[in-house]
C-alpha positions in Angstrom: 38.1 3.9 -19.9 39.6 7.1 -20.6 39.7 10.0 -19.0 37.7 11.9 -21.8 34.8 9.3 -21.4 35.4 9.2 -17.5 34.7 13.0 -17.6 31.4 12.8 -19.5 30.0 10.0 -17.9 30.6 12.1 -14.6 28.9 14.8 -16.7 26.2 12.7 -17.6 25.6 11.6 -14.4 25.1 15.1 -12.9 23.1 16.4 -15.7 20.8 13.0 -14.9 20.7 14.1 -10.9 19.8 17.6 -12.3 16.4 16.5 -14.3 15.5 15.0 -10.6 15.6 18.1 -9.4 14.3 20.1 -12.4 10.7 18.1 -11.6 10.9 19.1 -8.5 10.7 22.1 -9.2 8.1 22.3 -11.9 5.5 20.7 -8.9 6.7 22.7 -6.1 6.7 25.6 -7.8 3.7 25.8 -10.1 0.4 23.8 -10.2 0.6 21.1 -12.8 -1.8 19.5 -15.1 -0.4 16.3 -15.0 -1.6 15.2 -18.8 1.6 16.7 -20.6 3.4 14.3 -17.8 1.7 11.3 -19.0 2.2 11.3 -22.4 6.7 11.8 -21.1 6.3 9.2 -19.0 4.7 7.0 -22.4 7.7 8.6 -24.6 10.2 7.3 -21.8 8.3 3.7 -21.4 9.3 3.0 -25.3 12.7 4.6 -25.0 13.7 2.4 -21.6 12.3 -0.8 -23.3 13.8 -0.6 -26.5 16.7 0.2 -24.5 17.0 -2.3 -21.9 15.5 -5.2 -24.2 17.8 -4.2 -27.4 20.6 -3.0 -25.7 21.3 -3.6 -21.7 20.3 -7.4 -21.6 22.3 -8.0 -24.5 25.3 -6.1 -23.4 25.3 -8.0 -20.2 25.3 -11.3 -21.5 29.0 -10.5 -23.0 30.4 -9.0 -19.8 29.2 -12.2 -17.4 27.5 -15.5 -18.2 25.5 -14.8 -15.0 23.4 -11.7 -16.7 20.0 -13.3 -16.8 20.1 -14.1 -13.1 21.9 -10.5 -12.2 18.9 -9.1 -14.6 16.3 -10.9 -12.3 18.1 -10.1 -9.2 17.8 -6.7 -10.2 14.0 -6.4 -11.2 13.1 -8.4 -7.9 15.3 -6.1 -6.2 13.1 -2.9 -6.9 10.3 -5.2 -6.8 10.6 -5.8 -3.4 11.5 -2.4 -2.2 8.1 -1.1 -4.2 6.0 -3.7 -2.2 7.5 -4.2 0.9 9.1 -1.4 2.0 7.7 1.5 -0.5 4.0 1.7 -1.4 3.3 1.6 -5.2 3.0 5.6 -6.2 1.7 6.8 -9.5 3.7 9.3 -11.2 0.9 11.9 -11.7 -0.2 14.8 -9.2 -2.1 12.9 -7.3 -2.2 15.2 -4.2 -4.9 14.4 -2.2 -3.4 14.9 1.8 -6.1 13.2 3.3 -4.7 9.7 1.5 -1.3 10.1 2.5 0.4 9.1 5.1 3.7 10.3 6.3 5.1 7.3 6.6 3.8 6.2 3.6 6.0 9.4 1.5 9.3 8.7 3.7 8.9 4.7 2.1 8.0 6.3 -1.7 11.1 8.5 -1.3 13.0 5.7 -0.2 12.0 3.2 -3.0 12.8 6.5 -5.7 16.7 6.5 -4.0 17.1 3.1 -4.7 15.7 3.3 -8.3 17.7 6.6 -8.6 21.2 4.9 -7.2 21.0 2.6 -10.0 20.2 5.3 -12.8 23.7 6.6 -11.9 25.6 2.8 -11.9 23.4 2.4 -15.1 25.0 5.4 -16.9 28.4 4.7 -15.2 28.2 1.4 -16.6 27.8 2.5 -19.9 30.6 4.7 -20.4 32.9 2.1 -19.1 31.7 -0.2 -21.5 31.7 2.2 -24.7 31.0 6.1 -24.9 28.4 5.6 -27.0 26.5 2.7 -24.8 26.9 5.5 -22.3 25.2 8.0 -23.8 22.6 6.0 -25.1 21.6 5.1 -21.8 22.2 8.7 -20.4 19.6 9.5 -22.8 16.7 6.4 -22.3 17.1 7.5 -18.4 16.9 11.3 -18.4 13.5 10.7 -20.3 12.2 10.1 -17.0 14.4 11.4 -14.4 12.1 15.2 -14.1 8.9 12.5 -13.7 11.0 10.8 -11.2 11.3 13.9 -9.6 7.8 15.3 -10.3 6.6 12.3 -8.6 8.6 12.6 -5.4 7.5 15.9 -4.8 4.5 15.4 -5.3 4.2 12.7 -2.8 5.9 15.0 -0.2 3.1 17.5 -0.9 0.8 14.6 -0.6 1.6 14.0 2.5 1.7 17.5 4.5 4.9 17.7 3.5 6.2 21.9 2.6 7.4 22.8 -1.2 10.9 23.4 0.8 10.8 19.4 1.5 9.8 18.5 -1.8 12.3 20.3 -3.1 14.9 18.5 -0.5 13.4 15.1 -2.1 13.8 15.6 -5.5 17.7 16.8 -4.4 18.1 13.3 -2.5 17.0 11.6 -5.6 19.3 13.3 -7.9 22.0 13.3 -4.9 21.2 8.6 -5.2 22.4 9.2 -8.9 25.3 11.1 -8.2 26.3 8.5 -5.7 25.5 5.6 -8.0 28.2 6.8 -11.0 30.7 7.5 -9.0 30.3 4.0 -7.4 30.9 2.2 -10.0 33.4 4.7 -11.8 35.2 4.0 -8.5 35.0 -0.2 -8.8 34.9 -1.0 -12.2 35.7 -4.1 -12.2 32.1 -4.6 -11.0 31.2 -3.0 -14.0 29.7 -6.6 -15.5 27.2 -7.6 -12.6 26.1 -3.7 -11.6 25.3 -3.8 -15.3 23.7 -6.9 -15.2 21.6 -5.7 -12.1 21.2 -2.2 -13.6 19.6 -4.1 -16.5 16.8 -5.6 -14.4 16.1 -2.3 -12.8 15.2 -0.2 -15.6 13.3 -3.4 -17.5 11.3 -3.1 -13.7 10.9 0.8 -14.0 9.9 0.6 -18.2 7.4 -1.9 -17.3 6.7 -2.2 -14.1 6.4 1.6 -13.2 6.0 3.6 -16.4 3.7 1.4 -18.7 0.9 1.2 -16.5 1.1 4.8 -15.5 0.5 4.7 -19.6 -2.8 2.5 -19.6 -4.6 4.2 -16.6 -4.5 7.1 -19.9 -7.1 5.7 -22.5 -6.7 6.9 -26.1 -4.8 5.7 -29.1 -2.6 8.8 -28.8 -1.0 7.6 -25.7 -0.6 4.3 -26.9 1.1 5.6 -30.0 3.8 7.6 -27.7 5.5 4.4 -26.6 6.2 3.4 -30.0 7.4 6.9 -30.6 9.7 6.4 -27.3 11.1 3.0 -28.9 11.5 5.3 -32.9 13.3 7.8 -30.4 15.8 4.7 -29.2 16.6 4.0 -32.9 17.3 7.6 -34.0 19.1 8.3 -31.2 21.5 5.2 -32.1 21.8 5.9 -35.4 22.7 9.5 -34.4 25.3 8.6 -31.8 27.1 6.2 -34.5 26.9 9.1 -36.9 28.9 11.3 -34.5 31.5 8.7 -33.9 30.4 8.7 -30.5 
């Protein structure tokens, strides 16, 4: 990879660490009805599908004949963390302190570093593969990186937890993404089984995490955003060819 592509897949990677951050502070700062939220976390559910299904899976099978066991390994992986280790959270404001424990919000901000390390190795991935795989990516994972963070704070808040600390959450998720790029910018030759692995993980997140955050919201509307998320992949292809990307 050159360094051109190196540079904005570091670039990429921080911008990604930033939209943590940014939802941090949008629930630490300001009370937020978490309806507008919703109908994000439906755009990104369509956008990391069409993704991960059209694109990722695909990709991986080229780099390593292994890529449908890495891309188990790597939904089980977040699976297990979500189930054993962290508690299942919802991405919405559900702040009620009373239901929270604080064990219960260190294991949720654990469960969102792991998902956030391999945002960054997801996107690192990519622009070692191709610039515009990269950026494709980038984009399908931003769409829910301010949700991500959103969702960590909110849990904090949950769970007695001061705006301050939310804040420092949402920073340690970002911080997981940061960490995660320049991983595997530092070992590409990994760059086929993270990938493969990487895979897994967002198919667990776009399914797993986001699209039943989607059906707890009834309405066609809602339903409708998903397939807006996955028209959203398509043009955002077709516009990253166009560029020459």
């Amino acid at each position: 990879m050159g360094q051109p592509s190196l540079g904005l897949g570091l670039l990429c990677v921080g911008l990604a660490a930033a939209a943590n951050l940014l939802g941090g502070a949008v629930v630490a700062l300001r009370r937020w009805d978490d309806r507008l939220l919703r109908y994000a976390v439906a755009l990104g559910a369509g956008f990391m599908l069409a993704a991960v299904i059209l694109k990722m899976m695909p990709e991986s099978q080229h780099l390593t004949s292994l890529a449908p066991v890495l891309v188990l390994a790597g939904y089980l992986l977040i699976h297990l963390f979500e189930h054993t280790v962290a508690p299942h959270f919802h991405f919405g404001a559900e702040t009620h302190p009373e239901l929270l424990s604080r064990n219960a919000g260190a294991s949720a901000l654990l469960g969102l570093l792991v998902h956030s390390f391999f945002d960054g190795i997801s996107i690192g991935s990519g622009f070692i593969i191709d610039r515009a795989l990269g950026l494709t990516l980038f984009a399908a994972i931003v769409l829910h990186k301010a949700p991500e963070g959103f969702a960590i704070a909110s849990v904090v808040l949950a769970a007695g937890g001061s705006r301050r600390q939310a804040m420092l959450a949402a920073a340690a998720v970002g911080t997981a993404s940061i960490l995660g790029g320049f991983s595997i910018f530092g070992v590409q030759t990994l760059v086929g089984p993270a990938f493969g692995i990487s895979a897994g993980v967002t198919l667990y997140v776009a399914a797993s995490d986001l699209v039943p955050e989607v059906n707890r919201e009834g309405g066609t509307a809602i339903a409708l955003t998903v397939f807006a998320g996955v028209l959203l992949y398509y043009v955002t292809e077709r516009i990253v060819e166009a560029a020459g990307l």
